[in-house]
N, C-alpha and C positions, 0 to 999 in steps of 0.2 A: 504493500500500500504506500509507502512512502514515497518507495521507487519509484509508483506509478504519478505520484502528484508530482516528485521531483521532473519528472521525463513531460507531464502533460504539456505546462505553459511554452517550452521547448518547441514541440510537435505543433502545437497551436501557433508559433510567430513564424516557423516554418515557411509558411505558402509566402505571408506578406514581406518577408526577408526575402527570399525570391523573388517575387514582382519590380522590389526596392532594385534588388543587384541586376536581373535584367532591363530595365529602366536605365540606371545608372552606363552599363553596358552599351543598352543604343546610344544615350546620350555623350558619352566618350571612345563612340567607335570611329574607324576611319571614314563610313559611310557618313557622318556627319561633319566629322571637320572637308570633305571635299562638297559637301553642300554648303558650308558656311564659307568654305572659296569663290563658289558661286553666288554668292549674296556681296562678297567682296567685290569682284569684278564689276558686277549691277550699279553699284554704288557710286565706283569710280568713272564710269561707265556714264553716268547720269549727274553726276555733281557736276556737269559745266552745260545741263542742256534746260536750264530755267527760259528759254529761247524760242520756244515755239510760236508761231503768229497763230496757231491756231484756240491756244491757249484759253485765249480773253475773249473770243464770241461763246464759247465750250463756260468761262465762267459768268459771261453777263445773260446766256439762255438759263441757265442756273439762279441766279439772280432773281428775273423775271419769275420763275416757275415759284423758286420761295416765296416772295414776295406777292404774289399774285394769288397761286393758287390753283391754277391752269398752265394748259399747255395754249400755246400760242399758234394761232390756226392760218393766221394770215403774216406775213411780214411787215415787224412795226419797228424793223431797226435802221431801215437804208429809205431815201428818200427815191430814189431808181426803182426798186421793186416795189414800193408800199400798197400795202393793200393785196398783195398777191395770195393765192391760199401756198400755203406752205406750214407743215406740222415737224417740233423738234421731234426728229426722230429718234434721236439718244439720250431722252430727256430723263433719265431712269440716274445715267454714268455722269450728264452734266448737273444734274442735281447735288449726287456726290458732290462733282468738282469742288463746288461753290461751298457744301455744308464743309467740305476739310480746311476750304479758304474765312469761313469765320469762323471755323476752330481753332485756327494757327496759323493765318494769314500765308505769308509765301513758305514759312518754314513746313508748316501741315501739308504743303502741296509736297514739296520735294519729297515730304517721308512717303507720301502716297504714292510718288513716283519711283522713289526708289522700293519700294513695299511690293508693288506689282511686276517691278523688273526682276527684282528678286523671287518672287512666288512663283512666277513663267518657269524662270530658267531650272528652278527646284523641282517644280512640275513636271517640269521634261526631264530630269534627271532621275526623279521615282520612278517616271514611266519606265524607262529607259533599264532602272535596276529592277522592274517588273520583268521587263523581257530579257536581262541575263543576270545572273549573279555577280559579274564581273563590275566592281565599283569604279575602278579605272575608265575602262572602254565606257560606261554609262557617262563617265566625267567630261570622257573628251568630245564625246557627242555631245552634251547639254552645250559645251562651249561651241560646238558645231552651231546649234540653236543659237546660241549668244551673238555669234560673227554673224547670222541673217539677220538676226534681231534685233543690232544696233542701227539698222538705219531707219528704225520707226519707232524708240523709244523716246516717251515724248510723255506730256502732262495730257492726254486726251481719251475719247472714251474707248478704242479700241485697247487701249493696255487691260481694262474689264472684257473685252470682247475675247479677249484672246487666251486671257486667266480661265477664261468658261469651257475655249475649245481644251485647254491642255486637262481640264477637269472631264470634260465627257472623252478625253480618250483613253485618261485613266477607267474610269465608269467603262468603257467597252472593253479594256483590256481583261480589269479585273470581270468582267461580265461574261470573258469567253470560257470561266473557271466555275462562275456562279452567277447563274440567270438573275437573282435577285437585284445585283448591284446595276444592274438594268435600269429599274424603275426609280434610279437618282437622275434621269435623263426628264422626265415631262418636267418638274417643277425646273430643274437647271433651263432649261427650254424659256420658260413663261419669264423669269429673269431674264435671262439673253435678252431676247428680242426687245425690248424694252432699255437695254445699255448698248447694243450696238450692232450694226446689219451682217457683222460675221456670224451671226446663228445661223444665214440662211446655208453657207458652207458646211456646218455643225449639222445640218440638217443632211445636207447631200452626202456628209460622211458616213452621217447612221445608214444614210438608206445603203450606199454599200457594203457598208458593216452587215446587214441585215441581208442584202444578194449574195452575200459568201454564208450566209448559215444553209442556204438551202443543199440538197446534197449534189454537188455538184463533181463532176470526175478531175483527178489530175491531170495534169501532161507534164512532163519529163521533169523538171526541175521547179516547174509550178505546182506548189501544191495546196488544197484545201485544209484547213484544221476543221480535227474532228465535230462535229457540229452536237450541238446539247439540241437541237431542233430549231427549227424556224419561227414556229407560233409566238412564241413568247416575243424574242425581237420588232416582228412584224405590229404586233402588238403596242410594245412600247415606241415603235413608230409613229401608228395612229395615234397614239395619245398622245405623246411630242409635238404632233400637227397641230391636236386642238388645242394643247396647251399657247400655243402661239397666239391663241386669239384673247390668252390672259393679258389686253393693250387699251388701253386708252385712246388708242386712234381707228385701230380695226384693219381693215382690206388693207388697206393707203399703206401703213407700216408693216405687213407681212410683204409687200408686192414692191417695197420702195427699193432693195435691191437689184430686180430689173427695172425699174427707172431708171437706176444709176449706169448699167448696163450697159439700155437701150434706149432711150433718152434725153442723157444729159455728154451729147457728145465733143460741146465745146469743152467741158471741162475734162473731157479724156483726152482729148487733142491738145490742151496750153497749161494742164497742171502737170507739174514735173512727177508728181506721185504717181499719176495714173497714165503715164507714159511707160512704154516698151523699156525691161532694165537695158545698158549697154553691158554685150557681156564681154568688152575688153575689159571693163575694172575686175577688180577683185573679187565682187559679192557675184556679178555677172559669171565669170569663170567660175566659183566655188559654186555657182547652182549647176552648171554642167557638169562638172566632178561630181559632186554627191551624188546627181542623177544616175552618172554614168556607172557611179560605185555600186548603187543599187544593183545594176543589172550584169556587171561584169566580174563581181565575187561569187555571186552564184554560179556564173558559169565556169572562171576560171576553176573555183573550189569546188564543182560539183557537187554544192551543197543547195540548200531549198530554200527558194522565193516561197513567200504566203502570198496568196493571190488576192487576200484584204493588205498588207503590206503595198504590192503595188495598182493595185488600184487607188490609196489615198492617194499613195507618193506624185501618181500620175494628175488625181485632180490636183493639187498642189501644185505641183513643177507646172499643170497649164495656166492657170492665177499666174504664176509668177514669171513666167514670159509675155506673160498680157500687160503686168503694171508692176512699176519697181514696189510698190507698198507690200504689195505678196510675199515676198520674198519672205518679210516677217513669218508668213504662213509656213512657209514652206521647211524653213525650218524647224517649226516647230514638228509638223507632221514627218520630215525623212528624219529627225536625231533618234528614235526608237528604232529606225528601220533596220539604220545604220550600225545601232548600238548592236541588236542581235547577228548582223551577218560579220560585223570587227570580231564579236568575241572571241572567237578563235586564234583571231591573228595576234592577239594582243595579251600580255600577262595579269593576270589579275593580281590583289592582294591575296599571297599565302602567307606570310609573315604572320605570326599571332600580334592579338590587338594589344600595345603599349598606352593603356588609358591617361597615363602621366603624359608622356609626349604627345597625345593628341588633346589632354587639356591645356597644354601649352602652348601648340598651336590655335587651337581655339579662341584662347584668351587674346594672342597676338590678331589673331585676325578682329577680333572685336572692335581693340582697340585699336584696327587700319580702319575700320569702316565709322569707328566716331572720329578719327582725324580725317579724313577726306572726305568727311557729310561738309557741302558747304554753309557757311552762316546764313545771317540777315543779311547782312550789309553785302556777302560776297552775291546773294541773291538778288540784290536792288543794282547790283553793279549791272551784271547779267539781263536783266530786263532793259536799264537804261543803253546798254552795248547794244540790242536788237528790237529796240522801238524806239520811236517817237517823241520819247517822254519829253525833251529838252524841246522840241518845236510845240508840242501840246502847251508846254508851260508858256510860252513865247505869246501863240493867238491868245492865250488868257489873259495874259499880264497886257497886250497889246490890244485888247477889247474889237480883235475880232469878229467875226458876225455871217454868217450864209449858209447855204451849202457848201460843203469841199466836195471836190472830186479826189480821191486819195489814191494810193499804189494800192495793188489789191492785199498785200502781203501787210500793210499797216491798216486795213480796214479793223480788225478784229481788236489790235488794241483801241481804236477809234471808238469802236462800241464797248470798250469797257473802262478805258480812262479817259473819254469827251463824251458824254452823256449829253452835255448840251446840244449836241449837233447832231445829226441821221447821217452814217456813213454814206459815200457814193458807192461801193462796192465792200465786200468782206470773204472768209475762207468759207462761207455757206457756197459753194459753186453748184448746188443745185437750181436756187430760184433764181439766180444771177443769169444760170444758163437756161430756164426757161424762159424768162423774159428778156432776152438778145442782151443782156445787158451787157455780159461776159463778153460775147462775141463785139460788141462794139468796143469793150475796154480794150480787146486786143488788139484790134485795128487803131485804135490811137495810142497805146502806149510804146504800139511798136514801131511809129510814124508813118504807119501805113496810109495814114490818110490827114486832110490839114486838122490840127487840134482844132483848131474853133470850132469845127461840125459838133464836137461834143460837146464843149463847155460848154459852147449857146445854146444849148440843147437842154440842160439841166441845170442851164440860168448858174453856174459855178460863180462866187464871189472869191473862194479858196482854192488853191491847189497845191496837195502833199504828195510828194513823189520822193520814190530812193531814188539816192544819187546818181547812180548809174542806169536810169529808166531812160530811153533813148526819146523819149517825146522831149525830154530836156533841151535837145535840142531845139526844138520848136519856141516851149515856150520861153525860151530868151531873148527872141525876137519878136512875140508878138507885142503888138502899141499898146493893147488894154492891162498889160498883163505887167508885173514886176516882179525880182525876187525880192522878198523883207527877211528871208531868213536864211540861211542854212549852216549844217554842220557834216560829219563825216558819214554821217546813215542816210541823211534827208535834207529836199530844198524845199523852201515854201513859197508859192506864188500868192500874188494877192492883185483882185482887179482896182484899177487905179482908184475907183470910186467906193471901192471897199476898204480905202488906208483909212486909219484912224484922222481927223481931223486935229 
């Protein structure tokens, strides 16, 4: 009896000592200090890009919607479009924006920015050790992701767009083991659609997730995985569908990605995003590698393609030869691909886990990612290097007055640090490009045609243009027109009857 009371409490702390040590175990295994590498790079990665133009319509639609209470049905930010129907389609991601911007002003944005850069690249690196044990080859993949993924990390709502696709392809991974984790897709869904039009992709990924459960035969080096059945998938397909219509706007926002599509063609033609990538640079070349790596390890190695493997790879790599913005996509979708067909080539960690040296590292890495978080002040530096600020301040102090006609790339701070005025243009190139507005700004910023056609056209008293905007040339010689300002971002025109007295 003794023995047995002395041995009980023993037996009894047993399990929770256990949990404590495997715990302890993940959290100082190597599999964590090369994700907390991954959250290093994000960081550094993101500390000097407070820079985006797209920034400040993403926070003044945010704004609106707080403050109001609605989504905004018509455009009531530019004096060119007004009154047009047009609905914030990201109004779910810009809402955020704005709530993080009066939680913590510019400092809350960066962390949000670095917070999501970091969760992507970790994302893809779980997936990544979902499809091989090897933490290494998982590492150097996610950084695979990371070199697509720096040309579109930015303060906007596609870094939530794109958080959701690396979550539903964890949800299909783990899903191809256990049907369950399936049905984490319709509500992820009824989010999406509502932060950002990359669900409609999410959408065409499931569906082919779901054409490879069927049983379909191999060929040679293609092969199908075992299928758990069809029904269930199919299934949470349909309800993925209808989840989508969980919107506040309805049809218009399930359908606005082929608008974008089919469309809104000027701004596929003169926005550098949605232009063809070049594949002389580097991200260009690194998308035909990848691609090519896809299909030329299997064959050199004689080992096996998944025919859900290359079918996303495929819809991704076509995105991303359509518009440089994809690329982000793209790798997000080939670093799992890649991860499973490297494993082999590549050694893994055998070494047993040193939890002292990897809390060492850990620690060190910590404290790289609080030294290169940037400040306030390095933050206000950064906005004022890639806007306006300094000629905004200028029409204030100089009791300016009209319309401006502005460069398209400063309209968005326009609408969100000159509120007293309605932009001429901004980064919405949707309703810009429904109402030719786009198309005419391009013809005269590119002096395609004489400036005056436009400015008299929209009665311009102002004009803000970058420096190096080629209508510059024009308006230095027109009689009505003067510069009163500039500096090394921006010049400002002013119509002679619109000088201050």
């Amino acid at each position: 009896m003794p023995l047995n009371a002395a041995a009980s409490p023993a037996l009894s702390a047993t399990p929770e000592s256990g949990r404590l040590k495997e715990f302890l175990q993940l959290v100082l295994s190597f599999r964590t200090v090369l994700a907390l590498g991954l959250a290093v790079i994000a960081v550094f990665t993101v500390s000097g890009r407070f820079d985006d133009p797209d920034l400040w319509y993403h926070l003044r639609l945010g704004e609106y919607i707080w403050s109001t209470g609605a989504l905004p049905t018509t455009d009531v930010f530019s004096f060119s479009a007004y009154g047009h129907a047009w609905t914030a389609h990201e109004w779910l991601s810009q809402l955020g924006i704005y709530g993080l911007y009066r939680l913590g002003g510019y400092p809350a944005l960066m962390i949000g920015l670095a917070f999501f850069t970091s969760l992507i690249l970790i994302l893809v690196y779980s997936l990544c050790c979902l499809r091989t044990a090897n933490p290494l080859a998982s590492f150097l993949c996610a950084v695979c992701a990371w070199f697509f993924a720096s040309i579109g990390t930015a303060i906007r709502p596609h870094m939530i767009g794109y958080s959701l696709l690396c979550v539903e392809l964890l949800l299909l991974e783990m899903g191809s083991r256990d049907r369950r984790w399936l049905w984490g897709l319709p509500p992820l869904f009824a989010l999406w659609v509502n932060c950002h039009g990359s669900y409609f992709f999410g959408m065409g990924i499931l569906a082919a997730y779901c054409f490879t459960c069927f049983p379909l035969p191999s060929w040679r080096l293609l092969t199908v995985e075992p299928s758990l059945g069809w029904k269930q998938p199919v299934a949470v397909l349909f309800v993925s569908g209808v989840a989508l219509c969980a919107n506040p706007v309805g049809t218009h926002l399930l359908l606005y990605p082929l608008n974008v599509a089919f469309h809104q063609s000027a701004s596929m033609n003169s926005i550098d995003e949605w232009m063809r990538p070049d594949l002389t640079t580097e991200r260009g070349l690194g998308l035909l590698v990848a691609a090519a790596l896809v299909l030329l390890i299997p064959l050199l190695r004689r080992s096996e393609l998944r025919l859900r493997d290359l079918l996303m790879t495929a819809m991704a790599f076509g995105l991303a030869m359509q518009h440089v913005r994809m690329l982000f996509v793209f790798g997000i979708v080939v670093a799992p691909v890649l991860a499973r067909l490297i494993d082999p080539l590549i050694g893994g960690s055998k070494g047993k886990e040193n939890p002292f040296a990897n809390a060492v590292l850990m620690t060190a890495m910590a404290v790289a990612i609080v030294a290169g978080f940037p400040d306030g002040r390095d933050l206000q530096k950064q906005v004022r290097k890639a806007n306006p600020v300094a000629a905004v301040d200028y029409i204030r102090k100089s009791h300016l007055h009209g319309p401006i006609v502005n460069g398209y790339q400063f309209g968005g701070y326009l609408m969100w640090g000159f509120q007293e005025e309605k932009v001429f243009i901004d980064g919405r190139g949707d309703v810009f490009d429904w109402t030719g507005v786009l198309a005419e700004y391009g013809r005269w910023v590119t002096n395609s045609e004489d400036a005056n056609l436009l400015l008299d056209k929209y009665r311009a008293r102002l004009c803000l243009l970058p420096k190096q905007a080629l209508v510059n040339q024009q308006m230095a010689h027109l009689p009505k027109w003067r510069k009163v300002y500039s500096d090394d971002l921006s010049i400002l025109y002013s119509r002679q009857d619109a000088a201050v007295q």
